[in-house]
PyMOL Python script that loads the backbone (N, CA, C, O; Angstrom):
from pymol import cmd

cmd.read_pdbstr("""\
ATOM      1  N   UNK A   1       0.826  -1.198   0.000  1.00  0.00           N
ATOM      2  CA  UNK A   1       0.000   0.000   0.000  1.00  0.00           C
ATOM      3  C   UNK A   1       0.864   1.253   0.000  1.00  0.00           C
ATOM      4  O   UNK A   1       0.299   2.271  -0.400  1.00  0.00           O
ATOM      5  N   UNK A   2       2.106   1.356   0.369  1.00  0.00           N
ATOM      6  CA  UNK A   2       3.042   2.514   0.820  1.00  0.00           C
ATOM      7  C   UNK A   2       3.715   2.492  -0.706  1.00  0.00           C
ATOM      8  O   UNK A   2       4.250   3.556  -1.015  1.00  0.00           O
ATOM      9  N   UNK A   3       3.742   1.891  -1.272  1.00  0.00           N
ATOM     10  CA  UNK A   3       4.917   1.751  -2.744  1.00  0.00           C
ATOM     11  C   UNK A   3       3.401   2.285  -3.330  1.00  0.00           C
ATOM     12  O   UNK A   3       3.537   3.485  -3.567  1.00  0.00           O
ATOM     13  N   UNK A   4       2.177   1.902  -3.615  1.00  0.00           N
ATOM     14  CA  UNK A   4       0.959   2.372  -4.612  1.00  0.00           C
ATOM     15  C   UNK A   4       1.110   4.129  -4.339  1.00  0.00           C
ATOM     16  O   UNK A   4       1.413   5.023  -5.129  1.00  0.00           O
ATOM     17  N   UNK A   5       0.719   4.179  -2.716  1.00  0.00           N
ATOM     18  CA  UNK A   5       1.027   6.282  -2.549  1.00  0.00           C
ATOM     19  C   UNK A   5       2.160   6.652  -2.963  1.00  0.00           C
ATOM     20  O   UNK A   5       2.373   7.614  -3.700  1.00  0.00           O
ATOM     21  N   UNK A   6       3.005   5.855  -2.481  1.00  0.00           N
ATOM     22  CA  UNK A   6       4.703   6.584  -3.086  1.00  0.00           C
ATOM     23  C   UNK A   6       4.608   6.962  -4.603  1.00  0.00           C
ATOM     24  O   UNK A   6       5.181   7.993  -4.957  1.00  0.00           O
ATOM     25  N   UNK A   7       3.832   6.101  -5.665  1.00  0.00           N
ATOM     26  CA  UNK A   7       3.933   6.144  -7.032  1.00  0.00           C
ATOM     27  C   UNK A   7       2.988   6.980  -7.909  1.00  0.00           C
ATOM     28  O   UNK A   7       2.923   7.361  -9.077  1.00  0.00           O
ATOM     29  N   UNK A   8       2.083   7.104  -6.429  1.00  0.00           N
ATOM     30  CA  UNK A   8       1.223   7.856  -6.901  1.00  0.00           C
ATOM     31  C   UNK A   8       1.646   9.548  -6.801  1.00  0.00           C
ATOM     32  O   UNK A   8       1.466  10.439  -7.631  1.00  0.00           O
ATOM     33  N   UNK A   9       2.263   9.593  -5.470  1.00  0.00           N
ATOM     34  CA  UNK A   9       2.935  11.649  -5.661  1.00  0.00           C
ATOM     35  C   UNK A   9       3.573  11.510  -6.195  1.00  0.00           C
ATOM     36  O   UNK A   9       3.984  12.559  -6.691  1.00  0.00           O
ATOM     37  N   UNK A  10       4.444  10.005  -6.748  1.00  0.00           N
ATOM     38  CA  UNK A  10       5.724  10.770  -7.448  1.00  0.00           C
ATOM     39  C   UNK A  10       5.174  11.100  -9.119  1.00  0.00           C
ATOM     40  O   UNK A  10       5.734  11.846  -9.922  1.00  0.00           O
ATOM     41  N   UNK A  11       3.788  10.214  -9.356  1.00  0.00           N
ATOM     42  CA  UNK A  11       3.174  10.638 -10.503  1.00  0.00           C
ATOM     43  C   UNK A  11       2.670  12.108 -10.645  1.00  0.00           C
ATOM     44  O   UNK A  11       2.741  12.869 -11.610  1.00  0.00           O
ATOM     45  N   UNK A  12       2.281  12.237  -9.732  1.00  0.00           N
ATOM     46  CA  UNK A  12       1.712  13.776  -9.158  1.00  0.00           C
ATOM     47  C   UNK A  12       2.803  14.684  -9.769  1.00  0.00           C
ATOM     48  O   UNK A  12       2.772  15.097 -10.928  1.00  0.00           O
ATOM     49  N   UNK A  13       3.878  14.979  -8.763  1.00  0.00           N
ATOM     50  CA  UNK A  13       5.118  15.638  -9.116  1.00  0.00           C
ATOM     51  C   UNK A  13       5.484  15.980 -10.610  1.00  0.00           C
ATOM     52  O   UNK A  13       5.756  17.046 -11.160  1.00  0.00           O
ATOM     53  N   UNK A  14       5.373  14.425 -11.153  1.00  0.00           N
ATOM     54  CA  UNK A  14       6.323  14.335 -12.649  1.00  0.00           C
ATOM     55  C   UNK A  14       5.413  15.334 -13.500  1.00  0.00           C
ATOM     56  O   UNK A  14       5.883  16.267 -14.149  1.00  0.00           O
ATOM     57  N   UNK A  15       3.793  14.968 -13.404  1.00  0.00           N
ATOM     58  CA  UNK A  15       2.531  15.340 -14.362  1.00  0.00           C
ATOM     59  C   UNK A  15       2.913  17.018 -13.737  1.00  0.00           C
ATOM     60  O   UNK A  15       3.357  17.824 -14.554  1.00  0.00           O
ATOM     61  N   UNK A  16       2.728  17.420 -12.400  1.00  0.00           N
ATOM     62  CA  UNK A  16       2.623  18.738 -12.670  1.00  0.00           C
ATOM     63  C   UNK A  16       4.315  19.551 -13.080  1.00  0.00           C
ATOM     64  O   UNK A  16       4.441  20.734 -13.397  1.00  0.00           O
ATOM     65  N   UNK A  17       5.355  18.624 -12.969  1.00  0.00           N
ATOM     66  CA  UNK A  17       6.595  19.637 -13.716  1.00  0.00           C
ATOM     67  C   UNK A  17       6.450  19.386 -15.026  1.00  0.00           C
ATOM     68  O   UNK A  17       7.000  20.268 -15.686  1.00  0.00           O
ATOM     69  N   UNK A  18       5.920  18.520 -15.712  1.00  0.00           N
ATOM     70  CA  UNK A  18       5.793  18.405 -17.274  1.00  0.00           C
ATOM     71  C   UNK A  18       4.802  19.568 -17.610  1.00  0.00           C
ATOM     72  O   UNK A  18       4.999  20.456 -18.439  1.00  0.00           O
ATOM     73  N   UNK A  19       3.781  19.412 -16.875  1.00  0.00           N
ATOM     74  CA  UNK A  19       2.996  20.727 -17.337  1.00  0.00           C
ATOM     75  C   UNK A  19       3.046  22.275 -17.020  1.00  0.00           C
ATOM     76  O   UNK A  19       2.200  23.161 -17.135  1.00  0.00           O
ATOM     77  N   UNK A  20       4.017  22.270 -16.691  1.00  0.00           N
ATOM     78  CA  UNK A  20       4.708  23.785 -15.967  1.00  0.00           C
ATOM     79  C   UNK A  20       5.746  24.014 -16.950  1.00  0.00           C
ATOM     80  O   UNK A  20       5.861  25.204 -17.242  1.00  0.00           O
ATOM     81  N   UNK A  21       6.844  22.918 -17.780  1.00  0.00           N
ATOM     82  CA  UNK A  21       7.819  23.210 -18.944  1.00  0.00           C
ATOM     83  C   UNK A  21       7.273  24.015 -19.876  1.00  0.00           C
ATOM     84  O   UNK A  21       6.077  23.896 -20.139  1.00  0.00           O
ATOM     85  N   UNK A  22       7.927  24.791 -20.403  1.00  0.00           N
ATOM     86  CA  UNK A  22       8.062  25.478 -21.508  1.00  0.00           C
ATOM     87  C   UNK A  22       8.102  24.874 -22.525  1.00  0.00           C
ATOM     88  O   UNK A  22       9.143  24.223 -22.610  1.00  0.00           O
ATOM     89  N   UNK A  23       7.025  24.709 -23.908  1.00  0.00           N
ATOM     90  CA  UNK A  23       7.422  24.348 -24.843  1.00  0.00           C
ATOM     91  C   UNK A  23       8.703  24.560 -25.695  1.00  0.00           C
ATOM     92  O   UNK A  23       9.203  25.681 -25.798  1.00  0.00           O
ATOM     93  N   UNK A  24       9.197  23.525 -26.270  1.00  0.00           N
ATOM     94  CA  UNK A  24      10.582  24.145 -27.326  1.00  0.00           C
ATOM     95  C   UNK A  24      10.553  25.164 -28.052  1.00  0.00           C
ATOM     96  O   UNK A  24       9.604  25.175 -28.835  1.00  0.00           O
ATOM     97  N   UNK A  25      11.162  25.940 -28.089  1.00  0.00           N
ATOM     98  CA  UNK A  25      10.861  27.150 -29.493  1.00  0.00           C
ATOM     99  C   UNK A  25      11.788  26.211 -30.684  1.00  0.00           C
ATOM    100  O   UNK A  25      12.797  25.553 -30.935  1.00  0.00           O
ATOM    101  N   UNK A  26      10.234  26.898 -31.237  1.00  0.00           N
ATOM    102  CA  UNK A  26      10.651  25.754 -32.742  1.00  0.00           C
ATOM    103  C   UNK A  26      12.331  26.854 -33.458  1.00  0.00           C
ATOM    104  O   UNK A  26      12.601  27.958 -32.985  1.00  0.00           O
ATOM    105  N   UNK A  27      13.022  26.312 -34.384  1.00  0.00           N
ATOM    106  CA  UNK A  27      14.249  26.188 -34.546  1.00  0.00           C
ATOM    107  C   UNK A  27      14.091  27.556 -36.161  1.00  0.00           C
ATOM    108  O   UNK A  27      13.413  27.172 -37.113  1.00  0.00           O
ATOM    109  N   UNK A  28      14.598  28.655 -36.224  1.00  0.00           N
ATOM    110  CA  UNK A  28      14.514  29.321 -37.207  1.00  0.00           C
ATOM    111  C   UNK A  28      15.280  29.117 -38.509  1.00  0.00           C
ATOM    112  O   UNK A  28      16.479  29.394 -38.466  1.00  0.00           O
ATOM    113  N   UNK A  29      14.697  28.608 -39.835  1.00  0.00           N
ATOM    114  CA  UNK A  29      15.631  28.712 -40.667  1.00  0.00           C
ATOM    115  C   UNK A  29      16.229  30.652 -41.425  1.00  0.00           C
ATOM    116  O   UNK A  29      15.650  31.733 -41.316  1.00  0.00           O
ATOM    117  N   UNK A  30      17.132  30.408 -41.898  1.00  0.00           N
ATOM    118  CA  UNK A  30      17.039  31.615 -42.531  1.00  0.00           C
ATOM    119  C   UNK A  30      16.412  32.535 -43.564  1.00  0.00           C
ATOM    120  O   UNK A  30      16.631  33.732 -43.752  1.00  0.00           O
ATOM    121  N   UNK A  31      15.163  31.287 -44.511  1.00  0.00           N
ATOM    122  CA  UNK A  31      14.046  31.732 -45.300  1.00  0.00           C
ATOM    123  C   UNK A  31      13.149  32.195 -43.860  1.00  0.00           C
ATOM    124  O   UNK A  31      13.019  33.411 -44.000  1.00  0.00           O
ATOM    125  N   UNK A  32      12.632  31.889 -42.856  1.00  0.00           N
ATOM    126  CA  UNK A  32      11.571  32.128 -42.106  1.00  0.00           C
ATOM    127  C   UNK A  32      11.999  33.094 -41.326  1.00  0.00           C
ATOM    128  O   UNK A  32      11.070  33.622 -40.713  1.00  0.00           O
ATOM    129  N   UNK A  33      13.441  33.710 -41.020  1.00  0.00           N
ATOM    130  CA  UNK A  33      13.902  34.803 -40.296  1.00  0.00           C
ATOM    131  C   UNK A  33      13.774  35.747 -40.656  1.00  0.00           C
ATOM    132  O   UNK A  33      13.590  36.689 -39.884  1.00  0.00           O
ATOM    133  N   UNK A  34      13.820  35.911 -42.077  1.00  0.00           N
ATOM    134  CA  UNK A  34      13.563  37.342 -43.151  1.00  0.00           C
ATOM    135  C   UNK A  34      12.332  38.116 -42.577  1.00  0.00           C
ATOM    136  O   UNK A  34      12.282  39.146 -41.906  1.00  0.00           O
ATOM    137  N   UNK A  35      10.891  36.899 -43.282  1.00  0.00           N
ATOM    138  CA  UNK A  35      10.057  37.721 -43.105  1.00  0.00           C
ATOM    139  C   UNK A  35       9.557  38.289 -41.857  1.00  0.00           C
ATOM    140  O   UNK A  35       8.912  39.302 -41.586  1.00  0.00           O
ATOM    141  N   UNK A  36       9.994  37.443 -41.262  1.00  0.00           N
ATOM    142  CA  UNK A  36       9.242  37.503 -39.372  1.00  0.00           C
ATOM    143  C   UNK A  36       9.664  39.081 -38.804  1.00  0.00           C
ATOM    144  O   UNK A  36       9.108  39.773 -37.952  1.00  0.00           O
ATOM    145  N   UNK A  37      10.877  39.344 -39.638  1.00  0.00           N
ATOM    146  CA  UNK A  37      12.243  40.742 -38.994  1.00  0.00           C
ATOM    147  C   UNK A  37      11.031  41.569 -39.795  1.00  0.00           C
ATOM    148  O   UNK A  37      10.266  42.198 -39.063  1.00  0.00           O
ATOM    149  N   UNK A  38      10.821  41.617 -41.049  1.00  0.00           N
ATOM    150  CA  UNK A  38      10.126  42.150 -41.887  1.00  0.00           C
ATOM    151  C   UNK A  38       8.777  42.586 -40.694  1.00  0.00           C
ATOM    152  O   UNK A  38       8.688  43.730 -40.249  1.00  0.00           O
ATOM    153  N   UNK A  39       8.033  41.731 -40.394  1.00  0.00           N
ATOM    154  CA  UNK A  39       6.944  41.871 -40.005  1.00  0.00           C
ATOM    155  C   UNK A  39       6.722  42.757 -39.012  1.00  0.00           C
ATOM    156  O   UNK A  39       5.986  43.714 -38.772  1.00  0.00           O
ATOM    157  N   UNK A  40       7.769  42.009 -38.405  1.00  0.00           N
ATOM    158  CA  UNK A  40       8.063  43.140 -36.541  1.00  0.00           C
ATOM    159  C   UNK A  40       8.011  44.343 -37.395  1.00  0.00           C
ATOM    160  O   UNK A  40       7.054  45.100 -37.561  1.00  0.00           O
ATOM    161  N   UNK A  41       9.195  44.399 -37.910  1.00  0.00           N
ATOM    162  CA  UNK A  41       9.386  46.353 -38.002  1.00  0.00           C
ATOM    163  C   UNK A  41       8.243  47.050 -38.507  1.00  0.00           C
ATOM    164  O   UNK A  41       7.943  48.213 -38.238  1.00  0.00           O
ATOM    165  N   UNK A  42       7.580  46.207 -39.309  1.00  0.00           N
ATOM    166  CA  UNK A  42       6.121  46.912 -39.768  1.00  0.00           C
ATOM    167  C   UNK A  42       4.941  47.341 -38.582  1.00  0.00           C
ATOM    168  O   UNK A  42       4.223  48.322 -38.389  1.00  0.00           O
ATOM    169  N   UNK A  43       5.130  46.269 -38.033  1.00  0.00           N
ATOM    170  CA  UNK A  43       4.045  46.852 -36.672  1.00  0.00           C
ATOM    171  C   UNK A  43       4.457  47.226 -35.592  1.00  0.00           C
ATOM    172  O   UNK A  43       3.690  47.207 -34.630  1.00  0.00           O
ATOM    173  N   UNK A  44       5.979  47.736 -35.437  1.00  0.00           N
ATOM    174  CA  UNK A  44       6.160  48.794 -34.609  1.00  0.00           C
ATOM    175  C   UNK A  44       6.359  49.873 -35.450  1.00  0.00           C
ATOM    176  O   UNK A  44       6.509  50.795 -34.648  1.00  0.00           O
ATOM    177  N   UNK A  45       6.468  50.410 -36.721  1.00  0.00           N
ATOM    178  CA  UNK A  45       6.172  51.773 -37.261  1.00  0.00           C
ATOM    179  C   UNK A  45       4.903  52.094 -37.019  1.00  0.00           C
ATOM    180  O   UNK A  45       4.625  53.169 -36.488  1.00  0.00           O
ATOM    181  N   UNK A  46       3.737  50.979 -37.469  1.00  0.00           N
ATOM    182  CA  UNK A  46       2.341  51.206 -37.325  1.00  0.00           C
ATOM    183  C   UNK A  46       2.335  51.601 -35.577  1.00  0.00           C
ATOM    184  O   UNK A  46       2.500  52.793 -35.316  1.00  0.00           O
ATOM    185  N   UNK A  47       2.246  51.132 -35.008  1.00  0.00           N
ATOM    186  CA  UNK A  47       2.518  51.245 -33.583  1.00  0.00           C
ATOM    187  C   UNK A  47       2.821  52.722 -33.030  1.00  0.00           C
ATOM    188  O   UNK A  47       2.177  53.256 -32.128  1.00  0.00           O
ATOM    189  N   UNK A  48       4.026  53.361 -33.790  1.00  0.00           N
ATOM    190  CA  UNK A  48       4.150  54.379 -33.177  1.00  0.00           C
ATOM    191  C   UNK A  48       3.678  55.274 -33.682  1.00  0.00           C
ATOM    192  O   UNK A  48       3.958  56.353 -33.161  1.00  0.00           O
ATOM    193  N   UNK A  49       2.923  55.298 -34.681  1.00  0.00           N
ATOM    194  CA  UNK A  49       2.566  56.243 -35.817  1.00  0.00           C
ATOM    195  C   UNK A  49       1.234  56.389 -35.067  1.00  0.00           C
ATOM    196  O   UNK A  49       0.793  57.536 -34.995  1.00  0.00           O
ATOM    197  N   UNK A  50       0.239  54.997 -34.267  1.00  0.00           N
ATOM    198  CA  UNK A  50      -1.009  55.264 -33.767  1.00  0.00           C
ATOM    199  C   UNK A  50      -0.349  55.971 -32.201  1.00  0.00           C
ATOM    200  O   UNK A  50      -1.057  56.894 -31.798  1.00  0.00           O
ATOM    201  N   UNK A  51       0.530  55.747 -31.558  1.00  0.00           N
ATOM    202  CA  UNK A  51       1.094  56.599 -30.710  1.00  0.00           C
ATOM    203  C   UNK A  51       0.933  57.762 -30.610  1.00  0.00           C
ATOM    204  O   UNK A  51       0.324  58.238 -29.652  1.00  0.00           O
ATOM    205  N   UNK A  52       1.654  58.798 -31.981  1.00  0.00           N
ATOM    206  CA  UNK A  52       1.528  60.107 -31.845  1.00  0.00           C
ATOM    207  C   UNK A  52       0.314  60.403 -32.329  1.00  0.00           C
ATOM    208  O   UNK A  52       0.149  61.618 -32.223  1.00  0.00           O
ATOM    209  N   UNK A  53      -0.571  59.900 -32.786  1.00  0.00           N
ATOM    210  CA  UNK A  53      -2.292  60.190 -33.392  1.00  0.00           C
ATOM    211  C   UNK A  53      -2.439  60.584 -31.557  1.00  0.00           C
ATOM    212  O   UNK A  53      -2.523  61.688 -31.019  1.00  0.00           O
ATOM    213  N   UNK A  54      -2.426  59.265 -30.972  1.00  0.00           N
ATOM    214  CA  UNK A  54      -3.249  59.379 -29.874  1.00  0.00           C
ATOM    215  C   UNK A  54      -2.489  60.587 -28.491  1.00  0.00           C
ATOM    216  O   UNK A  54      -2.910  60.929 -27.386  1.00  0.00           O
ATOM    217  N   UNK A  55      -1.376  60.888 -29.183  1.00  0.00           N
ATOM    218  CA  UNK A  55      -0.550  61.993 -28.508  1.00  0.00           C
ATOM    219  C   UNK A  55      -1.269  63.459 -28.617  1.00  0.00           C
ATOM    220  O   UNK A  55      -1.608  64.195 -27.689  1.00  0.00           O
ATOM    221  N   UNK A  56      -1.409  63.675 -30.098  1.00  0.00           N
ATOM    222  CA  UNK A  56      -2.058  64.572 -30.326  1.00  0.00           C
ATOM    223  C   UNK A  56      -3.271  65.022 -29.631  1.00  0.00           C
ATOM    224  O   UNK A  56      -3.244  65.948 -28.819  1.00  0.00           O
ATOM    225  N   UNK A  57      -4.595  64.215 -30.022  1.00  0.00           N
ATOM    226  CA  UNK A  57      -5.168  64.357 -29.736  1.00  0.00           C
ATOM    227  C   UNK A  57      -5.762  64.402 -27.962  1.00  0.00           C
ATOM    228  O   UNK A  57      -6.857  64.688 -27.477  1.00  0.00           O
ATOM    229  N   UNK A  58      -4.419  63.962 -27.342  1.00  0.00           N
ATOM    230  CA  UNK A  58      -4.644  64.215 -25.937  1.00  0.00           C
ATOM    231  C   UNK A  58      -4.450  65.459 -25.393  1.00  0.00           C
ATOM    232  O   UNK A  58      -4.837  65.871 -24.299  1.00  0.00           O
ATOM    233  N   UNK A  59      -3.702  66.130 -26.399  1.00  0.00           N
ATOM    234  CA  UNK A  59      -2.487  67.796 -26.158  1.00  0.00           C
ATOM    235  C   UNK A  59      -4.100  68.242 -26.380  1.00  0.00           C
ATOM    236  O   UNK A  59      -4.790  68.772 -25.510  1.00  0.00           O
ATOM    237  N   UNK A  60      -4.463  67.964 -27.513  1.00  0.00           N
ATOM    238  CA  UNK A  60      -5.634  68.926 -28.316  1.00  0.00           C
ATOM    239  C   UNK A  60      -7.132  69.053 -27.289  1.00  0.00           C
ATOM    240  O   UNK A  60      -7.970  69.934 -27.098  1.00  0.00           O
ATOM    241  N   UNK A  61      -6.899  67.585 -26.762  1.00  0.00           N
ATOM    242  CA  UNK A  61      -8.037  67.832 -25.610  1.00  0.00           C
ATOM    243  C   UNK A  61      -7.662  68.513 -24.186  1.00  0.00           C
ATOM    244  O   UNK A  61      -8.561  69.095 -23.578  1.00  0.00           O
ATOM    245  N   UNK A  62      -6.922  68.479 -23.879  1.00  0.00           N
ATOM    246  CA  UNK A  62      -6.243  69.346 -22.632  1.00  0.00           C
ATOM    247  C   UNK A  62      -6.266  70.587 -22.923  1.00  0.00           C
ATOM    248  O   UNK A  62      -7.022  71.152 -22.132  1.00  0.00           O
ATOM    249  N   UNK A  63      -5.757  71.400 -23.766  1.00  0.00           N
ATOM    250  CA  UNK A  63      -5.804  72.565 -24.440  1.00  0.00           C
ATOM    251  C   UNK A  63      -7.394  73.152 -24.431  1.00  0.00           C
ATOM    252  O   UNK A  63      -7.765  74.198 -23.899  1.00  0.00           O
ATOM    253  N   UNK A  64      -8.064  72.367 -25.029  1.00  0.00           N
ATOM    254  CA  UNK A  64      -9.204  72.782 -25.234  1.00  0.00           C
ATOM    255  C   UNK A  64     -10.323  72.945 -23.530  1.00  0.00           C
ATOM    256  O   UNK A  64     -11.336  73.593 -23.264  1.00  0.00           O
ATOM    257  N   UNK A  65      -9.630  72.183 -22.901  1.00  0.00           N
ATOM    258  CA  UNK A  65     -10.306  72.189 -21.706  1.00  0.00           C
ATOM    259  C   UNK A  65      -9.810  72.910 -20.612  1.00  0.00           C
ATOM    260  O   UNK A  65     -10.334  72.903 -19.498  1.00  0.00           O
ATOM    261  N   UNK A  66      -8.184  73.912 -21.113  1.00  0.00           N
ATOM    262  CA  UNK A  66      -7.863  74.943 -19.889  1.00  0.00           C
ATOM    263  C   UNK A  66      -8.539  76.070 -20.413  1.00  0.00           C
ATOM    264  O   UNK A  66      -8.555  77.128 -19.784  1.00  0.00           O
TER     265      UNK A  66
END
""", "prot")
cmd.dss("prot")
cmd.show_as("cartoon", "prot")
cmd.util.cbc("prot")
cmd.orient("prot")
């Protein structure tokens, strides 16, 4: 009965550190690195470009309300 509980936390243990690992990051070739670099930089220009929209229009509402 003591070896069945023993096997049973140590099942416990194993199941919850397997499910706490980090999946692998899958492995980059150099065709799939291009576009991905590509992509980022596109949506942090977009990004900052909705930045100063929403910059503006915060100056423009403050202004308008002293």
């Amino acid at each position: 009965m003591n070896k069945l509980i023993a096997a049973l936390v140590a099942g416990l243990f194993a199941t919850a550190a397997f499910a706490q690992a980090s999946a692998p990051a899958p492995a980059a070739s150099g065709a799939m690195a291009a576009p991905a670099a590509a992509a980022s930089t596109a949506k942090k220009a977009t990004h900052k470009s909705h930045a100063k929209k929403h910059a503006k229009k915060a100056e423009a509402a403050s202004a308008a309300s002293e």
